[in-house]
C-alpha positions in Angstrom: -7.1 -31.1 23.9 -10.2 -29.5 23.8 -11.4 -26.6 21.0 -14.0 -24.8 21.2 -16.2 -26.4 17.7 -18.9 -27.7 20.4 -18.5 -24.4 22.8 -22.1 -22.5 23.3 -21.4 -19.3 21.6 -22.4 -16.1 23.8 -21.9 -12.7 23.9 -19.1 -10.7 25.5 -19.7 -10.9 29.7 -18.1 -9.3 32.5 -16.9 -12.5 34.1 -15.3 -15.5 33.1 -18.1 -17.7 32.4 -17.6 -19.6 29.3 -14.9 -17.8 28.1 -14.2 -20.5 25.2 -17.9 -19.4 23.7 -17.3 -15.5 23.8 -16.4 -13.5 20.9 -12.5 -12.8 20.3 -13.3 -10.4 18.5 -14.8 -8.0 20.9 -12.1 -8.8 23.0 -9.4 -7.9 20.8 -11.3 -4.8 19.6 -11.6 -4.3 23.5 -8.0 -4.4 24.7 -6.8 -2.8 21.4 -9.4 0.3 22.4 -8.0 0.0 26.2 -3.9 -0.5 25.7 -3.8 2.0 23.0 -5.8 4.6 24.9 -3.2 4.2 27.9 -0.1 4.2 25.8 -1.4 7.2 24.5 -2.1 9.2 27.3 1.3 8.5 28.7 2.7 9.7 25.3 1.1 13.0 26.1 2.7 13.9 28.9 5.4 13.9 26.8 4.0 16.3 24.3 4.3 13.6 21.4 1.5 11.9 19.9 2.2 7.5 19.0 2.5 8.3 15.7 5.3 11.1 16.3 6.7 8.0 18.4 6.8 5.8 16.1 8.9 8.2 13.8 11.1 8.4 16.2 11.6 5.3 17.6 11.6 3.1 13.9 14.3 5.9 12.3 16.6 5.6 14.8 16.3 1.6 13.9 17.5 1.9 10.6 21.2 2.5 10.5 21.6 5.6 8.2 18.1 6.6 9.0 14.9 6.6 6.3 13.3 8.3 4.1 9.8 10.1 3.9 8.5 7.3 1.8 10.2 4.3 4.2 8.8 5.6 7.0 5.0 6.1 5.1 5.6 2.4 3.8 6.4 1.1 7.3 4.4 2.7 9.4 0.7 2.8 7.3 0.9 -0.6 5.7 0.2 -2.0 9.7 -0.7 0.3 11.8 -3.7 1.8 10.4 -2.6 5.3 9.6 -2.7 7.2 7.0 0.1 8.0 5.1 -0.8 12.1 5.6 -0.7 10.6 9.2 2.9 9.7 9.1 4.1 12.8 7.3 2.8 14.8 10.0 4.8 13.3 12.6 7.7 13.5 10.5 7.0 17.5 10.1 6.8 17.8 14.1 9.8 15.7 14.6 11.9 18.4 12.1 10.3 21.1 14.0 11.4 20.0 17.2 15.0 19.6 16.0 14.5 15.9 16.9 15.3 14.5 13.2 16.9 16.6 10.7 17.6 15.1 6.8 20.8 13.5 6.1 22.1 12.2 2.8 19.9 11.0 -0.1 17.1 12.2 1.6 17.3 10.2 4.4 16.3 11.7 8.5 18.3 10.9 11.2 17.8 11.4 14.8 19.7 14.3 16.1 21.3 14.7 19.4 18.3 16.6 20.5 16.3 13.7 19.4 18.2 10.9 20.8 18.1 12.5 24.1 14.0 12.8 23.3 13.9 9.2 22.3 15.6 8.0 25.8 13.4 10.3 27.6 10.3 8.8 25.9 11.5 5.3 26.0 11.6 5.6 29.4 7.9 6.1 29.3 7.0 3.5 27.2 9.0 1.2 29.4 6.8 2.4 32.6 3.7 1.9 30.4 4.5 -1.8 29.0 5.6 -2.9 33.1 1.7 -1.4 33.7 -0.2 -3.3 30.6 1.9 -6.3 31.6 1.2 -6.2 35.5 0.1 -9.8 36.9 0.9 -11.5 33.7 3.8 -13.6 33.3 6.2 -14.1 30.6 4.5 -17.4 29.9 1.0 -15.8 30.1 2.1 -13.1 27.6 3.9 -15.4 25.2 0.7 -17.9 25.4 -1.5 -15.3 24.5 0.3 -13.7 21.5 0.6 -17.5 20.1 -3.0 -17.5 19.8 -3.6 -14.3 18.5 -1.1 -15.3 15.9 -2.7 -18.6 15.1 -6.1 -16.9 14.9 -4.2 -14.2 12.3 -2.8 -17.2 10.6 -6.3 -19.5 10.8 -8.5 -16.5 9.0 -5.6 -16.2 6.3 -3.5 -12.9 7.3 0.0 -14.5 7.6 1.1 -11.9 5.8 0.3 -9.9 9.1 2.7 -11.4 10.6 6.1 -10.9 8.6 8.7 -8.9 11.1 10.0 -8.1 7.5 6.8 -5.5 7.6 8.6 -3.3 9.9 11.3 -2.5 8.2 12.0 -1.2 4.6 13.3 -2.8 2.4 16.9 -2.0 0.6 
């Protein structure tokens, strides 16, 4: 197996000439900047935003639903928003009728909202067959164990806990 310790290092190119010596970072930033853009888009023509999505989609996970500060917890400390962020998803969400609050302070989808939720999962569906168009399986799985080995190498693993997406109880 080779690594790339002896690779010429270079900057980011347009074709796949030493590959092993460009900078993953750029590339990462890169698709990050390109996939996110597109899921986005595809949100709007469903009038939500990714963050109202996200609301959505991860209280509808958790059976009894979550509170305001669950879904702040869950959704800022890896995605990047802020909290204020999170909360105002939430607020559209209740305005649409899509989650309304349940016991102990806890929002639930509504029937409204589930129907939303299928409508919109459809869409992200459509969205991940696009992103993932000429890849396999393999090729996907292949790629995220490098990404999480590079996470893990630079001393994030606490980036990668599935137990971040959830609160805890």
């Amino acid at each position: 197996m080779t690594t790339t310790q002896n690779t010429q290092l270079t900057t980011p190119k347009g074709d796949d000439s030493n590959l092993a010596g460009q900078p993953v970072g750029y590339w990462t930033y890169a698709a990050h900047k390109a996939v996110i853009r597109h899921i986005r888009a595809a949100l709007a023509t469903q009038d939500v935003t990714q963050p109202q999505w996200w609301t959505l989609n991860r209280t509808d996970l958790v059976e009894g639903g979550m509170t305001q500060q669950e879904l702040r917890e869950s959704l800022t400390v890896h995605l990047d928003h802020r909290p204020e962020e999170i909360d105002q998803a939430l607020y559209a969400m209740l305005s649409r009728g899509w989650l309304t609050e349940g016991t102990e302070g806890r929002y639930v989808l509504t029937e409204a909202g589930r129907e939303a939720k299928e409508r919109i999962f459809e869409v992200v569906r459509k969205v991940r067959a696009e992103i993932h168009a000429g890849i396999t399986d393999e090729e996907y799985a292949a790629a995220l164990t490098v990404l999480r080995r590079m996470i893990s190498n630079v001393g994030a693993d606490e980036l990668l806990s599935p137990d971040r997406w959830l609160p805890k109880r």
